[in-house]
C-alpha positions as CSV (number, residue, x, y, z in Angstrom):
1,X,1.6,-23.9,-21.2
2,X,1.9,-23.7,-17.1
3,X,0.4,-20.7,-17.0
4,X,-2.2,-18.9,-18.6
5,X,-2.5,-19.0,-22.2
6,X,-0.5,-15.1,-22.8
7,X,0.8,-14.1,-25.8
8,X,4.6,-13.3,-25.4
9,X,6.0,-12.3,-28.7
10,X,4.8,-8.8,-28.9
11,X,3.3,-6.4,-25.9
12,X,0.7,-4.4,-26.1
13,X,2.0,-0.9,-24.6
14,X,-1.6,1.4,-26.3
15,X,-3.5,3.6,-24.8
16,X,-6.6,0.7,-24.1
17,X,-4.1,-1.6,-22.7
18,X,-2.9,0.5,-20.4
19,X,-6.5,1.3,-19.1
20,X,-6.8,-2.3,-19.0
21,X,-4.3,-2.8,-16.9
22,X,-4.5,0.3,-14.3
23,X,-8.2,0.9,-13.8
24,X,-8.3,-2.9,-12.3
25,X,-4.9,-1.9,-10.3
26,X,-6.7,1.3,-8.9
27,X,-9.8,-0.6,-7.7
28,X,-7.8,-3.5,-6.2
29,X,-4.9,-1.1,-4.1
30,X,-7.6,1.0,-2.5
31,X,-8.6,-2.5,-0.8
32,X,-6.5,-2.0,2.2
33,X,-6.7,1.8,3.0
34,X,-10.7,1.4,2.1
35,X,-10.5,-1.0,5.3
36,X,-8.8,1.2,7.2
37,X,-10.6,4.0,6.1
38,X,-13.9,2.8,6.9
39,X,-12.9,1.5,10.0
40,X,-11.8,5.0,11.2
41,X,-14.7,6.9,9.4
42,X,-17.5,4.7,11.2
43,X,-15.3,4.3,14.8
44,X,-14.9,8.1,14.7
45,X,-18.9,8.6,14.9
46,X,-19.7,6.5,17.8
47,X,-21.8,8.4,20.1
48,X,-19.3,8.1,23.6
49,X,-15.2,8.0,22.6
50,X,-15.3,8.9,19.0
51,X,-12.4,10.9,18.8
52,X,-10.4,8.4,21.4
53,X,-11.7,5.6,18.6
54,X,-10.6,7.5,15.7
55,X,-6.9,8.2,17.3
56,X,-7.0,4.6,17.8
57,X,-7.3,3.2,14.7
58,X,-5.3,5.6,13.0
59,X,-2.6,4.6,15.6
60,X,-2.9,0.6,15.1
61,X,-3.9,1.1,11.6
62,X,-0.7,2.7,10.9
63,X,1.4,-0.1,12.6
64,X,-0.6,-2.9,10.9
65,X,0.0,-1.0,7.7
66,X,4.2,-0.5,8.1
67,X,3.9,-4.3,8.7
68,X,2.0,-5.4,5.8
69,X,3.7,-3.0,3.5
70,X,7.1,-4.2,4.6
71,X,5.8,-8.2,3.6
72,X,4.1,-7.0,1.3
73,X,7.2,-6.0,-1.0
74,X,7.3,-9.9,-1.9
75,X,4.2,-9.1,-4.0
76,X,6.2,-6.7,-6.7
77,X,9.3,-9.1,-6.3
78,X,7.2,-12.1,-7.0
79,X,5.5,-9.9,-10.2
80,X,8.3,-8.9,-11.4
81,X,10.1,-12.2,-11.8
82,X,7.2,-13.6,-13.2
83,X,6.7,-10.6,-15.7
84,X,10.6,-10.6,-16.6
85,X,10.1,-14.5,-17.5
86,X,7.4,-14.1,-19.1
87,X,8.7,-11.0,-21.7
88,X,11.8,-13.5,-22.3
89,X,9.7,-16.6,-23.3
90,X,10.9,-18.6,-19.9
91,X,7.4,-18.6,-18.5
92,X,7.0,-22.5,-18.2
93,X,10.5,-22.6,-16.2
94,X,8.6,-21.2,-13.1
95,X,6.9,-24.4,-12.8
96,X,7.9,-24.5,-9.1
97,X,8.2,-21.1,-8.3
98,X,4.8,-20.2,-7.5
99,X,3.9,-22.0,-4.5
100,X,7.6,-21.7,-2.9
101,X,6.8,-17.6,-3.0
102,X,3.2,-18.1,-1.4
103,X,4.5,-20.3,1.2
104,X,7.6,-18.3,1.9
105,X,5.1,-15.0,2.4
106,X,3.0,-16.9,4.7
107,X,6.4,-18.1,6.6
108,X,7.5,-14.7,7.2
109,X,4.3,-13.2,8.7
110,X,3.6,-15.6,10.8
111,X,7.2,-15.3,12.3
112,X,6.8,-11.3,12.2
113,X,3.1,-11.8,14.0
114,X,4.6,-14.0,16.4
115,X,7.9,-11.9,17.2
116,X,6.0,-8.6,17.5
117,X,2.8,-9.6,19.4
118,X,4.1,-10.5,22.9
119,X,5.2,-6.3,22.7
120,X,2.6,-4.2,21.0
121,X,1.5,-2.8,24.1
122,X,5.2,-1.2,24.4
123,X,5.3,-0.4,20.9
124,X,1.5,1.7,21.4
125,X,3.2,3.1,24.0
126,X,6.0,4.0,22.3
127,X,3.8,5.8,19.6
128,X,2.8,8.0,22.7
129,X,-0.7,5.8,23.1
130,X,-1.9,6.2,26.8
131,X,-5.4,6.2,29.0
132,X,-8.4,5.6,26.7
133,X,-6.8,5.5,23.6
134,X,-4.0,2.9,24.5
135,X,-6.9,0.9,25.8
136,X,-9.1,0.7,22.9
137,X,-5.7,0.5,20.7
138,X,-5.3,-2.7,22.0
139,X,-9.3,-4.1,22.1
140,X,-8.8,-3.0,18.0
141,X,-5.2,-4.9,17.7
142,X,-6.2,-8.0,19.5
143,X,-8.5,-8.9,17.0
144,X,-7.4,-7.5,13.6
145,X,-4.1,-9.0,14.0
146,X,-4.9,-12.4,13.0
147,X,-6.1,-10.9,9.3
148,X,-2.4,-10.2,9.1
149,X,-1.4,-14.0,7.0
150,X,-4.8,-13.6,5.1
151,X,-3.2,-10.8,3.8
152,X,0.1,-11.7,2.9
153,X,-1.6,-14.7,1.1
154,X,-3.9,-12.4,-1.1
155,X,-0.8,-10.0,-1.9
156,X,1.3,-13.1,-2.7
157,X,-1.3,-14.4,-5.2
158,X,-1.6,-10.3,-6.5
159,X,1.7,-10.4,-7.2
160,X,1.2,-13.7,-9.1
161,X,-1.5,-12.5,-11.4
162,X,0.6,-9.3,-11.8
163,X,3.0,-10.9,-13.6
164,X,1.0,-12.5,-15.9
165,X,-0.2,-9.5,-16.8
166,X,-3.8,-9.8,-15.1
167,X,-5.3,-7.2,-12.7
168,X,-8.7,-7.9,-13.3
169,X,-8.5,-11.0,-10.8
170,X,-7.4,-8.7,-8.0
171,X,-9.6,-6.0,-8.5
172,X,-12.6,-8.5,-8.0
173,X,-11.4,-9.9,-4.7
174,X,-10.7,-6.4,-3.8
175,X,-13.7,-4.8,-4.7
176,X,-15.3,-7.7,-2.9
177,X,-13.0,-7.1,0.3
178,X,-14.0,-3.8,0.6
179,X,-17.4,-3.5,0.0
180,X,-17.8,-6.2,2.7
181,X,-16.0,-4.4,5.4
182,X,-18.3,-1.2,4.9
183,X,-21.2,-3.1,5.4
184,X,-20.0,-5.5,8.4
185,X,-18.3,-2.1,9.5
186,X,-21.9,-0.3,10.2
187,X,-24.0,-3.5,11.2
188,X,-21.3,-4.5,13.9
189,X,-19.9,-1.0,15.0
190,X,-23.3,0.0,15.4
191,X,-25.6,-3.2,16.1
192,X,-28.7,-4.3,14.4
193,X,-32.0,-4.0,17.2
194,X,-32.4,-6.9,18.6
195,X,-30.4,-9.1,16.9
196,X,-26.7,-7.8,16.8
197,X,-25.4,-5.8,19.9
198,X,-23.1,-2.5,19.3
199,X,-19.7,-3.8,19.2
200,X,-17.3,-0.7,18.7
201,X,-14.4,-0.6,17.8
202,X,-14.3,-4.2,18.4
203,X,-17.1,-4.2,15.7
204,X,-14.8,-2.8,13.1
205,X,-12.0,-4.9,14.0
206,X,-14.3,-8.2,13.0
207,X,-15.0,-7.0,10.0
208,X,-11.5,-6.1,8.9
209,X,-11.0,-9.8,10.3
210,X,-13.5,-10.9,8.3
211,X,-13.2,-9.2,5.3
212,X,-9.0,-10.3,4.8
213,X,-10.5,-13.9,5.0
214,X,-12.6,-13.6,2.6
215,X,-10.2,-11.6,0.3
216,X,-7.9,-14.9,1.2
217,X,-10.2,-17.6,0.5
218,X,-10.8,-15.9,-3.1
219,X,-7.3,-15.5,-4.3
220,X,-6.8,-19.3,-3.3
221,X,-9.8,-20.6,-5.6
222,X,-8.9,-18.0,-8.0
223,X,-5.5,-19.0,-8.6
224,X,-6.6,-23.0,-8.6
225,X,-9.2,-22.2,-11.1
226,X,-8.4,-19.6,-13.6
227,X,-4.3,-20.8,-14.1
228,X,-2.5,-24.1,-14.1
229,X,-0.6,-23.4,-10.7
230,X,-0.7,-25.5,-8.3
231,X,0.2,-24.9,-4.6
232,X,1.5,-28.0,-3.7
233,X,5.0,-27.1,-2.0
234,X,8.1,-29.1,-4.6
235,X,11.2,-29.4,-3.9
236,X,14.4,-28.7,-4.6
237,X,14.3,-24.5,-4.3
238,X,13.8,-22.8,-7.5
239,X,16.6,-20.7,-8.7
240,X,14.5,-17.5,-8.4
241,X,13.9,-17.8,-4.9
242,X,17.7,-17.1,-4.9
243,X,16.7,-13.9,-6.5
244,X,13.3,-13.4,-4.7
245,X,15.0,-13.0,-1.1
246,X,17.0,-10.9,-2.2
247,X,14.8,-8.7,-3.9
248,X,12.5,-9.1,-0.4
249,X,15.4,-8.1,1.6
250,X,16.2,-4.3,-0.1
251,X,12.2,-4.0,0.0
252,X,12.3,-5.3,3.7
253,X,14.8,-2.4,4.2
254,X,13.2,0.0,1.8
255,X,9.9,-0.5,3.6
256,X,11.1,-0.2,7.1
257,X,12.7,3.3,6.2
258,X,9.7,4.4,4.6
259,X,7.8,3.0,7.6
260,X,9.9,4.3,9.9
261,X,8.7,7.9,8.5
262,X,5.0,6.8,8.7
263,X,5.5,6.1,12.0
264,X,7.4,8.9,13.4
265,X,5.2,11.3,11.8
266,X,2.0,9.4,14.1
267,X,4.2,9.7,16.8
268,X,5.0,13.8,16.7
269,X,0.7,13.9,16.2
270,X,0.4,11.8,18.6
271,X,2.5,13.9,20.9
272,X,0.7,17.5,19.9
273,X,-2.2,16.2,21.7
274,X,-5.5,13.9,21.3
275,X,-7.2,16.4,18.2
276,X,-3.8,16.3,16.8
277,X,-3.4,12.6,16.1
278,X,-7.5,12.5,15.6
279,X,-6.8,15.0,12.4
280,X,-3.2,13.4,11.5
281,X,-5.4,9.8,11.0
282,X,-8.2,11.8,9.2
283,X,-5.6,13.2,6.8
284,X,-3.2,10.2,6.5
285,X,-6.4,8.0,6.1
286,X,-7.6,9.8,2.9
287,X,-3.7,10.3,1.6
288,X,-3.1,6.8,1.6
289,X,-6.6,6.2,0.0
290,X,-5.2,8.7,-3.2
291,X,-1.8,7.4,-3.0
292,X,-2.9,3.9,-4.1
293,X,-5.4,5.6,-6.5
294,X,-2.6,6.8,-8.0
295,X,-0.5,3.4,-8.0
296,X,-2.7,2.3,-10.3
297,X,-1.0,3.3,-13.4
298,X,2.0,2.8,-11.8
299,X,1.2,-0.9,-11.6
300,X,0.7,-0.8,-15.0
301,X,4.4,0.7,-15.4
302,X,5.3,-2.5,-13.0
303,X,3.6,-4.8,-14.9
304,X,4.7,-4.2,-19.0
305,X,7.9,-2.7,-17.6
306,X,8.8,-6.4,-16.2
307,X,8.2,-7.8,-19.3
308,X,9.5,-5.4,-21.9
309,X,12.8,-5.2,-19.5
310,X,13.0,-9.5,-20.1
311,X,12.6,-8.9,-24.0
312,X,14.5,-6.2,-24.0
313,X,12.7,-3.7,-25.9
314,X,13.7,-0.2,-23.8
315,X,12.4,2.3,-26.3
316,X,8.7,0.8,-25.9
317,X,10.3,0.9,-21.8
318,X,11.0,4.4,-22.1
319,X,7.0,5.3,-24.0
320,X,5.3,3.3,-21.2
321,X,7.4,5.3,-19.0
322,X,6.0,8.7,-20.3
323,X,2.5,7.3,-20.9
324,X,2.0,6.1,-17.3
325,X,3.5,9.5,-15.5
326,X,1.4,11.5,-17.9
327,X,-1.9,9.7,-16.7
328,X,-1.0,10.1,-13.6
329,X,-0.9,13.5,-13.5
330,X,-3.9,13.8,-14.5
331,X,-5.2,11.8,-12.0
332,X,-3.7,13.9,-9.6
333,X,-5.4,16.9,-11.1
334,X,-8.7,15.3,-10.4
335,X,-8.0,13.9,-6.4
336,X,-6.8,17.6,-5.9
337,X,-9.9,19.1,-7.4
338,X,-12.0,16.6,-5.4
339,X,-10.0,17.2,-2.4
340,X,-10.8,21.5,-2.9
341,X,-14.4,20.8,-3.5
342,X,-15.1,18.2,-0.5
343,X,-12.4,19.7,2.0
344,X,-15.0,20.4,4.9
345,X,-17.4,17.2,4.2
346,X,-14.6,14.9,4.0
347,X,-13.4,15.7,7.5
348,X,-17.2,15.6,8.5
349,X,-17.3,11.7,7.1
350,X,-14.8,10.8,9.7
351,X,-15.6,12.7,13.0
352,X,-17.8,16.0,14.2
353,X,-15.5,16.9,17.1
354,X,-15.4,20.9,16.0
355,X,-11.6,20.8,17.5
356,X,-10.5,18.0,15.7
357,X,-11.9,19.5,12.6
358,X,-10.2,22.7,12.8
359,X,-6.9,21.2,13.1
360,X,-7.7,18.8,9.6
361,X,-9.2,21.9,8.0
362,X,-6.1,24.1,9.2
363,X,-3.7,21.4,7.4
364,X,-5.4,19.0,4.7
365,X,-4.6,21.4,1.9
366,X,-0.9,19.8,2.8
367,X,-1.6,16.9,1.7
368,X,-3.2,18.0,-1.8
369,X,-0.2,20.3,-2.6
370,X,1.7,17.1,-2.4
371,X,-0.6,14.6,-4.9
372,X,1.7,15.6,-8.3
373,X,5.0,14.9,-6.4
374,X,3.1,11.6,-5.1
375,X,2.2,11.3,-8.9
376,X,5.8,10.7,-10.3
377,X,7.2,9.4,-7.1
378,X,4.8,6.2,-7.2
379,X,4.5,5.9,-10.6
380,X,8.6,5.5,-11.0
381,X,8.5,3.2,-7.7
382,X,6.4,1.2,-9.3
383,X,8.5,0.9,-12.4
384,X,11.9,0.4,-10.4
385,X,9.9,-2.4,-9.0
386,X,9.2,-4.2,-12.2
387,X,12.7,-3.7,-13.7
388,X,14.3,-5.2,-10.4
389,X,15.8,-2.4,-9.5
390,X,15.5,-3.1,-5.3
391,X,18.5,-2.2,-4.3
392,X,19.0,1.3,-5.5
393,X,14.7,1.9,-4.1
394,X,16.1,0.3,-0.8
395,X,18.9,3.4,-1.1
396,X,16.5,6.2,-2.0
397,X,14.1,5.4,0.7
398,X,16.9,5.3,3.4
399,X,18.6,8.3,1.6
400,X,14.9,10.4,1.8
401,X,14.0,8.8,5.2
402,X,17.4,9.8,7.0
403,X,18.4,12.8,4.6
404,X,15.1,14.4,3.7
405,X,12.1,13.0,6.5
406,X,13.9,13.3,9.8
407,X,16.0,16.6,9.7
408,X,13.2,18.6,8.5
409,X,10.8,17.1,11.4
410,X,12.7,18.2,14.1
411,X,13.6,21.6,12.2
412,X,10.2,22.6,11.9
413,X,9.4,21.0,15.2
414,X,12.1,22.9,16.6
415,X,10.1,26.2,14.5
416,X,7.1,25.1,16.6
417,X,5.1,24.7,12.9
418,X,3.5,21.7,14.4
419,X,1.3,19.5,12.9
420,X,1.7,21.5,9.6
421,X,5.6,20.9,10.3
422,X,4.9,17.1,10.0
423,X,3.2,17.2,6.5
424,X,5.9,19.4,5.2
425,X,8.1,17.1,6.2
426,X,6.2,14.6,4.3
427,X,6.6,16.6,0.8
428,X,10.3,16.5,1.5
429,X,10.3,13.0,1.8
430,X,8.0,12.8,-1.4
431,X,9.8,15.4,-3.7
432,X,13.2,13.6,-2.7
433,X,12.0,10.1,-3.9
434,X,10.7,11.3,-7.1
435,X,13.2,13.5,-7.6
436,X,16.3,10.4,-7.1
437,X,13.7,8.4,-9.0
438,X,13.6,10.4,-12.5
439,X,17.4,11.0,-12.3
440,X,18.3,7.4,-12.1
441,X,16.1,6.4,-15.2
442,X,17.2,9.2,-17.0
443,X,20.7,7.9,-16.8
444,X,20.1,4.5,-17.1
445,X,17.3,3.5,-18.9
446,X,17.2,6.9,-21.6
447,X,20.2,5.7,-23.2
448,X,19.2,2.1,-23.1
449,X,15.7,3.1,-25.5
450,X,18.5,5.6,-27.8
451,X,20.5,2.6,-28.0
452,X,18.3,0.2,-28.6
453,X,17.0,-1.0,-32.3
């Protein structure tokens, strides 16, 4: 076989499997908002310009993050291909399909580097970045950027293993990632007497740099070692990368609407003042941190979802379904409980400006209330993603983006609610997703399983 020796007759839907499958998927997703995380918890403490630090990372870590989540989509296109071949029994037909995918992610972010980094000081500006904080936005930009391919490369290769069924791969050059960016994160924010000087936020930017390299480098010999793929570029075009662009493009569009909401959101913080957008990044920092905790499981609805969908077994669908959504509430349960017990310390882990704390501590509890929407709205996401279904997320997201997001912004804006306005208008956008999300699988794939010997 091409691949890796997998058995595709029967799939394993249990309780263990599922474990198997998620607590690997939990470990690796944290990878990126762990960077970005630690980069903001460390830059938030330095002694002169904390809080300026803090507001700019959270502003470039946000635009960094709308990029590589819009390439990024390629990953669950890529997985569910592979996953949907592989539940058929067409898994050696991919032969070629492989390295044209990696290639064609590293294609796109280069062009996307290149086409946005003539005008990110506009775009910073834009975002309502000035003074201090525009300036050390850029000092933190001008370096990290350049992780940006190394990333697309190790989400390419994710998506690969993905559909094989394997997250135990990623969750090692994850784990690996981010465990090097804390430490390179204190020795070169802060220095080492004598031998390293205090870098800053410069500091924090190298090891980000760093970090996605390494992350990079162990995908590649990954890949080579443990499979049979190869990533030598053959031609002619596989047939699937017929299907994989278009798949990309309703995720390009589905990911620039949600994005779009991301970013709009920094931009109203931004606006309230300097403690406003210090707080916002605190509290986006640590929501993005639980909302890829809890895609986790639903990476394990992605991945058997793929392949039961391409042996078309939709009652086993429809249990994994259930299974999934029901372990992710419970993982909810426990961030939120978490979140109650370390509200005030959390806060204290990223800065110790009193003013920016009593804005996080005035609106955190926000972004708790909405963890069990977050629950079923990732979970089916991440489903929809391994059944194929990219057009109809590329519709919800623009329906709860342009329908939900943005009128209730400027309503409670218009209220003068503030910065508790903008997380509100957060669980609308979440509660509209998962709501569009359950309805469409109800309808589609309920009678499917009824149906279905």
């Amino acid at each position: 076989m091409y691949f890796c020796c997998l058995n595709q007759s029967t799939t394993d839907i249990s309780f263990r499997r599922i474990q198997q499958l998620a607590i690997p998927a939990i470990i690796a997703g944290i990878a990126e908002p762990v960077l970005s995380s630690t980069d903001a918890a460390v830059v938030g403490n330095i002694p002169v310009n904390g809080t300026e630090a803090l507001a700019a990372v959270g502003i470039v870590g946000s635009f960094l993050s709308m990029l590589i989540w819009i390439l990024a989509q390629t990953r669950a296109a890529i997985s569910s291909i592979v996953s949907q071949n592989l539940g058929a029994g067409k898994i050696d037909e991919l032969r070629s399909f492989p390295a044209q995918a990696i290639y064609f992610n590293i294609g796109l972010s280069i062009l996307v580097l290149v086409g946005t980094y003539a005008f990110v000081e506009e775009i910073f500006r834009l975002l309502n970045a000035s003074g201090e904080i525009l300036k050390l936005s850029l000092e933190y930009y001008d370096i990290r950027v350049w992780g940006f391919p190394f990333t697309l490369f190790t989400f390419a290769v994710f998506g690969i293993f993905r559909g094989l069924q394997n997250t135990f791969w990623p969750m090692i050059i994850a784990a690996t990632g981010a465990v090097m960016n804390i430490g390179l994160d204190f020795l070169l924010v802060y220095g080492l007497q004598d031998l390293i000087p205090p870098m800053g936020i410069k500091g924090a930017a190298w090891a980000s740099l760093m970090s996605q390299l390494v992350m990079a480098l162990m995908s590649m010999i990954l890949l080579l070692k443990k499979t049979q793929i190869s990533l030598r570029l053959q031609f002619p075009l596989h047939p699937e990368i017929k299907r994989l662009v278009y798949m990309s493009f309703n995720l390009f569009i589905r990911s620039l609407a949600l994005n779009a909401a991301l970013m709009l959101a920094v931009r109203e913080a931004t606006y309230l003042g300097t403690k406003y957008i210090a707080a916002h990044a605190i509290a986006i920092n640590l929501w993005l941190f639980a909302a890829f905790f809890l895609d986790g499981y639903g990476a394990a609805g992605n991945i058997l979802g793929g392949k039961l969908k391409g042996a078309g077994q939709f009652k086993a669908l429809l249990t994994v379904s259930k299974r999934v959504n029901g372990y992710n509430q419970v993982v909810a349960a426990i961030l939120i409980i978490f979140g109650i017990i370390l509200y005030k310390p959390l806060g204290l882990l990223f800065n110790k400006d009193p003013e920016v704390l009593a804005v996080f501590n005035d609106m955190f509890y926000l972004a708790l209330i909405s963890l069990p929407i977050c629950a079923f709205a990732f979970t089916f996401d991440s489903i929809f993603k391994g059944l194929g279904e990219m057009k109809y997320l590329r519709n919800v997201l623009l329906g709860a983006t342009l329908i939900g997001f943005i009128p209730s912004l400027y309503l409670f804006k218009y209220l003068g609610w503030g910065i508790q306005g903008i997380w509100l208008s957060i669980i609308v956008w979440i509660g509209y997703r998962a709501v569009a999300l359950i309805v469409r699988f109800s309808q589609k794939y309920v009678p499917l399983a009824r149906n279905s010997s």
